[in-house]
DRENFI-611275 format. One record per residue (C-alpha): residue in one letter; z, x, y. Coordinates in steps of 0.02 Angstrom, whole numbers, always signed. Example, Ala and Ser with C-alpha at 12.3 -4.5 7.8 and 13.67 -1.06 7.14 Angstrom:
# DRENFI-611275
a | +390 | +615 | -225
s | +357 | +684 | -53
This chain:
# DRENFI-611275
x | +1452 | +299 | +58
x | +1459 | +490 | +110
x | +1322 | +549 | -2
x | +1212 | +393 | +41
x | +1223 | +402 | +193
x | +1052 | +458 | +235
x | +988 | +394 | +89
x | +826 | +318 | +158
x | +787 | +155 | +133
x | +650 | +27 | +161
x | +693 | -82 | +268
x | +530 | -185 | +296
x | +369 | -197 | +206
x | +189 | -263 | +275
x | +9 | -271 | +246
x | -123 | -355 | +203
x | -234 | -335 | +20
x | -371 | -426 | -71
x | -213 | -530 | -116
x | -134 | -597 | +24
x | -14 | -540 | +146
x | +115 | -406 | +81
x | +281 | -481 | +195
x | +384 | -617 | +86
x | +293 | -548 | -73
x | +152 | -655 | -25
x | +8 | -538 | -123
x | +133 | -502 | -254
x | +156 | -669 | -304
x | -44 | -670 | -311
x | -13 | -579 | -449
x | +101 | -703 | -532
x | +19 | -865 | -488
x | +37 | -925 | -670
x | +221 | -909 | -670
x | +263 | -955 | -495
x | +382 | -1137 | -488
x | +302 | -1265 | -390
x | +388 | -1223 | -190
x | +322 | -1029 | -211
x | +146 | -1077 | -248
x | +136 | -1209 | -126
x | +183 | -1072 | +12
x | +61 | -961 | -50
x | -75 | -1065 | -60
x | -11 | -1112 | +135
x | -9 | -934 | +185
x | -176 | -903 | +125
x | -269 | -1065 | +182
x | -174 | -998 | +350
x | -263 | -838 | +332
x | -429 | -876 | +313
x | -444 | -993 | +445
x | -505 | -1135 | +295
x | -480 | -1298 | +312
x | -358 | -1369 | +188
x | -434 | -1326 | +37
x | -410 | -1363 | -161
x | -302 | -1248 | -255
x | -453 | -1168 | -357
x | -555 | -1143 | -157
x | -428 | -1045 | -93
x | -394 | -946 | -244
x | -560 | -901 | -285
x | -557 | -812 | -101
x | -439 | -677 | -180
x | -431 | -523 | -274
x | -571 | -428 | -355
x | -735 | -559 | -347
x | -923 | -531 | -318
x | -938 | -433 | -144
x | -971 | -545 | +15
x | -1131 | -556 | +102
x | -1053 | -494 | +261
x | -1016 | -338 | +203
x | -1172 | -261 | +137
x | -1304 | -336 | +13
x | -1332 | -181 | -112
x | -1496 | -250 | -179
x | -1566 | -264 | -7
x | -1520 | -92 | +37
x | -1561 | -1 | -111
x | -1628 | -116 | -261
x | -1665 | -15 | -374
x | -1543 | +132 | -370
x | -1375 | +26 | -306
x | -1319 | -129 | -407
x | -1134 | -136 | -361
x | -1070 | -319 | -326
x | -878 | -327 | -365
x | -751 | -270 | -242
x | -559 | -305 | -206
x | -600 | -380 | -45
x | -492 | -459 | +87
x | -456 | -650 | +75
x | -642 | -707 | +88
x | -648 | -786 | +285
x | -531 | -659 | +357
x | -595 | -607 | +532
x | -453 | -501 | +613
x | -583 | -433 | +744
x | -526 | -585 | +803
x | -341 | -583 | +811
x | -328 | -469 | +949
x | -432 | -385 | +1076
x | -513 | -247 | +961
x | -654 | -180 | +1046
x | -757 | -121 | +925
x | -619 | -60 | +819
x | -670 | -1 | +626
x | -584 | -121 | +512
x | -463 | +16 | +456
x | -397 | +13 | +617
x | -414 | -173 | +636
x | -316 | -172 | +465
x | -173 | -47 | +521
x | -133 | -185 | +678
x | -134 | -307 | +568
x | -17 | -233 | +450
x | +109 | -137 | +575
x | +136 | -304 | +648
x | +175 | -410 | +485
x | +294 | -248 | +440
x | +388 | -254 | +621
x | +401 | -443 | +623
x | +478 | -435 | +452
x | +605 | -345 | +514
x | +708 | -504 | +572
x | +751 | -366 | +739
x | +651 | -350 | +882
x | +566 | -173 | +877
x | +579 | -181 | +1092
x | +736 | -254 | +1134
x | +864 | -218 | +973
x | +796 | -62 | +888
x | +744 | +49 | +1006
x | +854 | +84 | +1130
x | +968 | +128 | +994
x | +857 | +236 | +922
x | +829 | +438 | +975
x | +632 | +443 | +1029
x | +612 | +571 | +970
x | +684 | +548 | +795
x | +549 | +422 | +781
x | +406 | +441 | +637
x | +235 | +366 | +629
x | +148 | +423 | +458
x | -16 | +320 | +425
x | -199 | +372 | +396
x | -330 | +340 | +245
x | -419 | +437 | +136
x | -573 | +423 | +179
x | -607 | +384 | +343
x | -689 | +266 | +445
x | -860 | +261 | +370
x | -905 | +84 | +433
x | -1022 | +76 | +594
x | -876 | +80 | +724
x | -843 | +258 | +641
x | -889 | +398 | +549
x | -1035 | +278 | +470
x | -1101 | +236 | +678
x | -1097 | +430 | +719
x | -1194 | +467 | +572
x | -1323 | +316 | +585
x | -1364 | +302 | +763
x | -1503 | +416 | +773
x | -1584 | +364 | +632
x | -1574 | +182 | +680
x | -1620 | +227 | +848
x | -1470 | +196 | +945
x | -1371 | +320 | +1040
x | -1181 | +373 | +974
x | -1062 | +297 | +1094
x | -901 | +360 | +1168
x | -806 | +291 | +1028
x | -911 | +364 | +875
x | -810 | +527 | +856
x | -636 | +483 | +910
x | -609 | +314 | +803
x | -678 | +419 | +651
x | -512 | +535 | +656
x | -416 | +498 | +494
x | -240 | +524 | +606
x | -311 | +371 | +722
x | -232 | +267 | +616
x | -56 | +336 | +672
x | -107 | +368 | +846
x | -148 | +180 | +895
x | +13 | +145 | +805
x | +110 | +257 | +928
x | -7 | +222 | +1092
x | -34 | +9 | +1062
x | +127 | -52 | +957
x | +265 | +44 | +959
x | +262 | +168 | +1098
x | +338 | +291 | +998
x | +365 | +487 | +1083
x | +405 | +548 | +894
x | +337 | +653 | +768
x | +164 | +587 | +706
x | +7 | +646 | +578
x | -36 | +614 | +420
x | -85 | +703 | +274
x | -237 | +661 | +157
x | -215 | +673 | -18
x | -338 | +567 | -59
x | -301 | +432 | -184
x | -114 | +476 | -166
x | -114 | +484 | +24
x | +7 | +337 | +57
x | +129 | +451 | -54
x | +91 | +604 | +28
x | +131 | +518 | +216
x | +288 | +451 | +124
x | +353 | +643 | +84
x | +333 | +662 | +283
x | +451 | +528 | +315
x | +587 | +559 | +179
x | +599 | +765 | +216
x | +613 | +715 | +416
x | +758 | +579 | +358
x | +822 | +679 | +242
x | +845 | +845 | +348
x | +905 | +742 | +493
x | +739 | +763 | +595
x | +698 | +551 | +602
x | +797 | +415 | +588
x | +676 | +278 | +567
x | +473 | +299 | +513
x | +327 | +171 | +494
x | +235 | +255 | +370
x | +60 | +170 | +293
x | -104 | +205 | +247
x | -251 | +73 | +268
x | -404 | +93 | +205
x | -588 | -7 | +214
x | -699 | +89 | +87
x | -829 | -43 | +52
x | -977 | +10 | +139
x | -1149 | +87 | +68
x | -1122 | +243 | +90
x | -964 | +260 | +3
x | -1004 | +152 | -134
x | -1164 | +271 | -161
x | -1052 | +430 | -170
x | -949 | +362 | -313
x | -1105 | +286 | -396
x | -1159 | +484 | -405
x | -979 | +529 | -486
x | -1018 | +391 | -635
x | -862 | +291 | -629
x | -921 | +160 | -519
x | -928 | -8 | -606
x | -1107 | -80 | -561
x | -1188 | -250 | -631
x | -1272 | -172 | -787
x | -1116 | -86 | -839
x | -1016 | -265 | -819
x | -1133 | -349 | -911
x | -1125 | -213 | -1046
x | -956 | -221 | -1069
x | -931 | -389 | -1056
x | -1059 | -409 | -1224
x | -960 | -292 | -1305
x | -779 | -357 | -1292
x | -808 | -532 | -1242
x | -963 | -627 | -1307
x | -1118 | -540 | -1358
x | -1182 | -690 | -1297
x | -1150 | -674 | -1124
x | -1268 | -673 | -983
x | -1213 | -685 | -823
x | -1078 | -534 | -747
x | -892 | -586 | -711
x | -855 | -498 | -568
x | -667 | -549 | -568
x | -636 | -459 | -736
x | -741 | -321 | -699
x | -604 | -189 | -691
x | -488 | -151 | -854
x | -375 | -18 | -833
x | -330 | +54 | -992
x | -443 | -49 | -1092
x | -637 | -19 | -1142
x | -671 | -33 | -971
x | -856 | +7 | -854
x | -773 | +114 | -711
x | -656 | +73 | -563
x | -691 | -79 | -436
x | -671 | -35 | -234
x | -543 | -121 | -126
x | -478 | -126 | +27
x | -314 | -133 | +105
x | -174 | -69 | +219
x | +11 | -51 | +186
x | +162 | -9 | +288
x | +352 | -2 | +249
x | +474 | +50 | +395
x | +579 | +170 | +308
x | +780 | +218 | +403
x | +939 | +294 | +335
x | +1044 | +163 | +232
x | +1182 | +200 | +368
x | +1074 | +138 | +503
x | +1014 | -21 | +385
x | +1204 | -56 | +357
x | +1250 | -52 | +541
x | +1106 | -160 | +589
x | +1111 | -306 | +473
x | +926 | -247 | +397
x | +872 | -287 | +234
x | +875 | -149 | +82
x | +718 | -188 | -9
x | +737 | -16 | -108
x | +750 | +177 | -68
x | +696 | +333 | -125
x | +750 | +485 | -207
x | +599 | +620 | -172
x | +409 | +602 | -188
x | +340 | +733 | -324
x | +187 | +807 | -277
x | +105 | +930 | -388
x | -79 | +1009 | -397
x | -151 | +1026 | -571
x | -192 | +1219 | -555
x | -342 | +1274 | -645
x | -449 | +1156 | -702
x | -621 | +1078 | -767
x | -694 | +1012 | -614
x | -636 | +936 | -437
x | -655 | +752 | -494
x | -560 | +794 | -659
x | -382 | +755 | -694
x | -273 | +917 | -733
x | -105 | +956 | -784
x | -26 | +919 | -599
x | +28 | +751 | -643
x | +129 | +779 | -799
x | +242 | +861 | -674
x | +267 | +731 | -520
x | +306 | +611 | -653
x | +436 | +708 | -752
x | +506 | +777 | -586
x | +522 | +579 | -527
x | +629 | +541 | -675
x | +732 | +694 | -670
x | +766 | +654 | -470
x | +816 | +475 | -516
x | +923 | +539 | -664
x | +1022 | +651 | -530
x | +1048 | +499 | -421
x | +1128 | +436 | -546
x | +1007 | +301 | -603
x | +972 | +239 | -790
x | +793 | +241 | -823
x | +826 | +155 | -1003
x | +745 | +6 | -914
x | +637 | +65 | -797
x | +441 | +37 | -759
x | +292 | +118 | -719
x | +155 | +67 | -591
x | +33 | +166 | -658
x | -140 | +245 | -539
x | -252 | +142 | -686
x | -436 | +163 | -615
x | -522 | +56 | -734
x | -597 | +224 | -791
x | -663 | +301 | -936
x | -564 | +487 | -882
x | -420 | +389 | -807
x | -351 | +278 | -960
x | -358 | +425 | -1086
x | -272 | +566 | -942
x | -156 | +446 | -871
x | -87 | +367 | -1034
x | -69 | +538 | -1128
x | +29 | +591 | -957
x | +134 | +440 | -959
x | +152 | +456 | -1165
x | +208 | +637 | -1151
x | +347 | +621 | -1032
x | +422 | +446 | -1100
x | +449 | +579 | -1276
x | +512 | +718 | -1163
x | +643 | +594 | -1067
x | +674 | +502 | -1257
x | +600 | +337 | -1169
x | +548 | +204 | -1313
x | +417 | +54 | -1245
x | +419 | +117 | -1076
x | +352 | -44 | -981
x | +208 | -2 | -911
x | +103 | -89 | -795
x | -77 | -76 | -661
x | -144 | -157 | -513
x | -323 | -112 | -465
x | -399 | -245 | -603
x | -332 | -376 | -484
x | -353 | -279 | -336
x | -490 | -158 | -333
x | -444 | +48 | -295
x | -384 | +16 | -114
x | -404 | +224 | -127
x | -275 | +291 | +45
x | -132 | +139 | +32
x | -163 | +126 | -157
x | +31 | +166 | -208
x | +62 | +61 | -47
x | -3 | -82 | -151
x | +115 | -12 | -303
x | +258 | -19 | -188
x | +269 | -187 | -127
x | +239 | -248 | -308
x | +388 | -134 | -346
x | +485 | -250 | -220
x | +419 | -405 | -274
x | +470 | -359 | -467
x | +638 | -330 | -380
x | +638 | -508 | -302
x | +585 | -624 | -451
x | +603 | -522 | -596
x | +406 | -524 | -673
x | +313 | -378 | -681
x | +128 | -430 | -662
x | +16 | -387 | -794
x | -140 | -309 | -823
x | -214 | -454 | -867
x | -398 | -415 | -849
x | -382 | -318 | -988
x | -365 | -389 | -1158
x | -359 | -245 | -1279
x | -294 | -50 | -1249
x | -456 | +71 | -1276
x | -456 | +164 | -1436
x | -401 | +321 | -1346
x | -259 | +253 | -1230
x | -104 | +336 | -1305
x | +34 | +228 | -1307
x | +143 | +272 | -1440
x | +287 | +292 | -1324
x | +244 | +141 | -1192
x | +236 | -31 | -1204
x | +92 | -91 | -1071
x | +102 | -250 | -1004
x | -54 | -348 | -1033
x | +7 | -507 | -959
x | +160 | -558 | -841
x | +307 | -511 | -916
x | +494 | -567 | -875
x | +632 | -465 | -840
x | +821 | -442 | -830
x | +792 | -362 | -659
x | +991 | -289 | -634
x | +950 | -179 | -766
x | +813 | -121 | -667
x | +877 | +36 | -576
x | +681 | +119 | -543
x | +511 | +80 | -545
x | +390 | +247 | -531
x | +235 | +236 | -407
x | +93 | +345 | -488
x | -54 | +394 | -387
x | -204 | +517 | -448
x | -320 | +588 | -337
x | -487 | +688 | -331
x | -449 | +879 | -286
x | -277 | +865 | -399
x | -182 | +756 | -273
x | -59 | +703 | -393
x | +96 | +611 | -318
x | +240 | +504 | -402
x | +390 | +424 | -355
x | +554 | +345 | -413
x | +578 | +196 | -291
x | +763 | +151 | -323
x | +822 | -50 | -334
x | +923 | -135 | -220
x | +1084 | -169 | -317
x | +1102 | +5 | -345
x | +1093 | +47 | -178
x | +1214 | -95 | -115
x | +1331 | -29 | -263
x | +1357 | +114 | -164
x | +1418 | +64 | -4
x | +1601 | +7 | -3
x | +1668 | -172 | +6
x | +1715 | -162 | +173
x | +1545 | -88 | +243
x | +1470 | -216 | +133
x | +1558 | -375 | +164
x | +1523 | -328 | +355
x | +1343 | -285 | +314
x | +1316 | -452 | +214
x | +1373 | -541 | +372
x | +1258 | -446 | +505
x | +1100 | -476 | +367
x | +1144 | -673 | +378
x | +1087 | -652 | +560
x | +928 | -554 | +522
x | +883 | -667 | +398
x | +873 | -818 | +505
x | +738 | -726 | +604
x | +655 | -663 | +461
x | +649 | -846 | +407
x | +555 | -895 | +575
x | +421 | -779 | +566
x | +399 | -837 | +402
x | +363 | -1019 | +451
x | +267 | -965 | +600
x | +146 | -843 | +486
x | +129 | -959 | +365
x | +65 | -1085 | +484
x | -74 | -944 | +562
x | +31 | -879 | +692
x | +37 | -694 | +674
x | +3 | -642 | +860
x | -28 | -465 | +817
x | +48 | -331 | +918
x | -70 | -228 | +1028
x | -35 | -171 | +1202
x | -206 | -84 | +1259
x | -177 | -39 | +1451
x | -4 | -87 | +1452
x | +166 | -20 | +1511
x | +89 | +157 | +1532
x | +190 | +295 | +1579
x | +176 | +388 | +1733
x | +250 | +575 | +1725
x | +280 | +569 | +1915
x | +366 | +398 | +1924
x | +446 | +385 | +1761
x | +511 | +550 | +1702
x | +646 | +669 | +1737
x | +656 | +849 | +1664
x | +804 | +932 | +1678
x | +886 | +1084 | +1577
x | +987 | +981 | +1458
x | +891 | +830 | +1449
x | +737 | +723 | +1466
x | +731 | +548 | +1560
x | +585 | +420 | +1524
x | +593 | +239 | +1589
x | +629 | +123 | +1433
x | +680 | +247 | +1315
x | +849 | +335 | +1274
x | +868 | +504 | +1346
x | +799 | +665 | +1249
x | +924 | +785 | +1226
x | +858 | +966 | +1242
C-alpha cells in the first residue's frame, strides 16, 4: 500500500436528482427500473413514495413523478409568462411533491441552497460514522475541504432572480438578495450550518463541468498532502424563466414545437400531442437539450484514512483532465479542448496500472444538434488512438435533464451504481444514432446493458461546457483499489467496514421511511474568539476541534 496510500477515495456519495435520492444507488436504479429483481424495486418505489410526502401510491403514480416529464405548475407556467415567444414544458425536475423548504428551517433559502442541505446530509449520513463524534476529532481542521458551488447561480427569487426583479415588481431587495446569490454560498453554508469546518473552501465555475472542476480542488489538496478529507458537490436549480429564456436565444433549447417536430419525424407522423418524457435524445436526431436540476456530493479521503476507519471504497481517482479548446468558432461552440481531457484520462488510468479494454464512458450527451456530432467524433478519435474497439458508451441527461453545475456529479454516482449491480443504464430515449454521430470505434448503449463488472477497472466522467470548460475523469473501481492494499490491512479493514455497515444499514431504513432530519445548525455552537481560542507561537486552540499546528 505505499504508493496508494493517498490515493483518494470516495468514501460517501449523496444527493438528490430528478431520479431519486443518490445514497444506496437509489436514482441510479431509476435508471434501471426494468431490470431491477423484485426487493430493489420495492425499496425504491418506498424511498420515493417517502420522498414526496404521497400517500401510498401505485407503481405507475410514483414513477410518473420522476425524471424528465412536462414541467410542474409550481415552477413557472411559460405560456403565461411569455406565450408567444417561450413554449418550453419538459424539465428533469425533482420527484414531483418534493418540498424541502420544509425539511428544515430555511428561511427563504434559494432551492440550490435548499438542495446542497439536502444533499450534504444524505452524503454524511451515508457515511455509517458520525461526522461530530468519530471523524472529526481525528481529523486536522485545517486539512479539511469544502468544494461545492453551481454554475449558474441562484437565479430563482431568493437570489440573483429577487435582486434583479424587485424593483420592477415593486418590492424592495432585502438583506438576503446579494449574499445568497454568491455562487461559493453553496460551500459557505456547508462550512458555517453542517460541518463546522475551519478548512480550505471555494469553488471554481466551469460551467457545465463545474462539479469536475471543484473535484481537481480536492484531489491536488489530497494529493499534495494539503487535506485529508473534502465534501466536494455542486447543486444546481436552473429552471426558472429567465434561464430557460437565455438558452432559448442560444437555439438548443428543446421547446414544444421542436418535440412535436421530432417526434413526427422518428416516431409517428401521426402524432399529435408532445411526449415530454422522451423529449431529450442524446446522440440521436434529437430537438436540443432538456433542463434539470440537481445537487451531488461525494466525501472524498485518502484510502489510508478509509482503511483505518472501516469506510466504504466506492471508487477513487487518478487526476481530473481539464483542458480549454484554444482558438475557436464561437463561445458556445465545442473546440479541440476535449479531445485532450479525455485522452489524458486514459493515459492517467493506464499509468495506474488499470486496463481500459473494458472500460466505459459517461458521456456530457446534451441532446444537441452540436453536441452528438463534437462529442462522438471526440470519443471516436481517442478509442482509435488508445486501439479501443466498441468502447461502451453511455448518457444520462435524456432521463435526467442537463442538471448543468453537478452534471458529472450525476455521471458519478451512476459510475458507482454500475459498480454495484453490474448494468450500465442506457440511453434509452433514444432509439436510433443521428446520421452524423460517429461511432465507428464505440458501441453506445441504447438500452440497459449487463456487465461482467470485475473486468471493469474505469468508467470516464465527461463534462462539456460553454467558454471551453472541458473536464474528464477516470474514476477507478473498487476491486482494484482493494487489490492494492495487503491481506493484512485488508482482512482488518473488512472487519472495521462490518461495523460501518450496520449504521449505514440504519439510516437506510430510517430514510426510506421519510426520516432524513437534515443537518442544519443556524445559530448554533458559535465560536467565541475570546472564550474559545488560544493563540500561541506553535499552535492554535479552538474548543471542539483538534489543535492547529503552526
Amino acid at each position: 500500500m505505499q504508493d496508494f496510500k493517498r490515493f483518494p477515495v470516495i468514501c460517501s456519495v449523496g444527493g438528490i436528482n430528478s431520479a431519486g435520492r443518490s445514497s444506496f444507488d437509489f436514482s441510479y436504479k431509476r435508471l434501471i427500473l426494468d431490470s431491477l429483481d423484485k426487493q430493489s424495486k420495492k425499496s425504491l418505489l418506498k424511498d420515493l413514495n417517502a420522498l414526496t410526502n404521497s400517500e401510498i401510491s401505485s407503481e405507475k403514480d410514483i414513477l410518473k413523478k420522476t425524471l424528465v416529464r412536462k414541467l410542474d405548475s409550481n415552477l413557472f407556467d411559460p405560456e403565461l409568462l411569455m406565450k408567444d415567444i417561450m413554449n418550453v414544458n419538459a424539465a428533469g425536475q425533482l420527484p414531483e411533491g418534493i418540498d424541502l423548504s420544509k425539511m428544515y428551517n430555511s428561511r427563504q433559502h434559494p432551492k440550490g441552497i435548499q438542495m446542497t442541505i439536502f444533499g450534504v446530509t444524505d452524503c454524511l449520513k451515508n457515511l455509517g460514522k458520525d461526522w461530530d463524534t468519530e471523524l472529526k476529532p481525528l481529523l486536522d481542521p485545517k486539512k479539511i475541504g469544502v468544494f461545492s458551488g453551481p454554475a449558474i447561480g441562484q437565479l430563482d427569487y431568493e437570489g440573483m432572480g429577487g435582486l434583479l426583479q424587485s424593483r420592477k415588481i415593486g418590492k424592495r431587495a432585502s438583506s438576503k438578495h446579494l449574499s445568497m446569490s454568491l455562487i461559493g454560498m453553496s460551500a459557505d453554508f456547508i462550512n458555517a450550518y453542517v460541518l463546522g469546518s475551519l478548512g480550505k473552501t471555494g469553488t471554481v465555475a466551469g460551467a457545465c463541468a463545474t462539479f469536475l472542476y471543484n473535484l481537481d480542488l480536492a484531489l491536488k489538496g489530497i494529493k499534495n498532502n494539503e487535506l485529508d478529507f473534502s465534501i466536494v458537490g455542486s447543486a444546481e436549480a436552473p429552471i426558472n424563466p429567465e434561464i430557460t429564456d437565455g438558452f432559448l436565444a442560444t437555439t438548443g433549447i428543446a421547446d414544444d414545437k421542436k418535440i412535436l417536430e421530432m417526434q413526427i419525424r422518428n416516431d409517428d407522423e401521426n402524432i399529435l400531442e408532445v411526449d415530454h418524457k422522451n423529449a431529450c435524445r442524446p446522440f440521436g436526431d434529437n430537438a436540443g437539450m432538456i433542463l434539470g436540476e440537481a445537487a451531488q456530493f461525494v466525501a472524498v479521503t485518502t484510502l489510508e484514512f478509509a482503511i483505518t476507519n472501516g469506510l466504504k471504497i466506492h471508487g477513487g481517482f487518478t487526476d481530473v483532465a481539464i483542458n480549454a479548446d484554444g482558438f475557436k468558432k464561437s463561445i458556445s461552440s465545442p473546440g479541440i479542448g476535449n479531445y485532450v481531457t479525455m485522452a489524458q484520462s486514459l493515459s492517467n488510468t493506464l499509468k495506474l496500472g488499470c486496463s481500459v479494454q473494458d472500460s466505459i464512458v459517461i458521456a456530457h450527451g446534451t441532446g444537441t444538434f452540436q453536441n452528438r456530432s463534437t462529442e462522438s467524433d471526440v470519443l471516436n478519435r481517442v478509442a482509435e488512438g488508445f486501439e479501443l474497439k466498441n468502447w461502451k458508451v453511455t448518457a444520462l441527461k435524456g432521463m435526467l435533464g442537463h442538471t448543468m453545475g453537478p452534471a458529472a456529479g450525476d455521471e458519478l454516482i451512476t459510475a458507482i451504481g454500475i459498480w454495484n449491480h453490474g448494468l450500465i443504464p442506457g440511453i434509452n430515449t433514444t432509439k436510433k444514432l443521428a446520421d452524423d454521430v460517429l461511432s465507428d470505434n464505440l458501441d453506445f448503449c441504447l438500452s440497459t446493458k449487463e456487465i461482467d463488472k470485475e473486468r471493469v477497472d474505469t468508467i470516464y466522467l465527461n463534462a462539456k461546457g460553454f467558454g471551453g470548460n472541458n473536464g474528464s475523469c477516470g474514476v477507478v473501481s473498487p476491486s482494484f483499489i482493494k487489490s492494492k492494499i495487503n491481506k493484512k490491512d485488508l482482512k482488518n479493514y473488512e472487519t472495521k467496514l462490518s461495523q460501518t455497515e450496520e449504521k449505514r444499514t440504519i439510516y437506510f431504513e430510517e430514510s426510506i421511511n421519510g426520516k432524513y432530519d437534515l443537518i442544519y445548525r443556524f445559530n448554533e455552537e458559535i465560536l467565541d474568539p475570546t472564550k474559545d481560542m488560544k493563540i500561541t507561537k506553535d499552535k492554535i486552540s479552538i474548543s471542539d476541534y483538534k489543535d492547529i499546528d503552526l
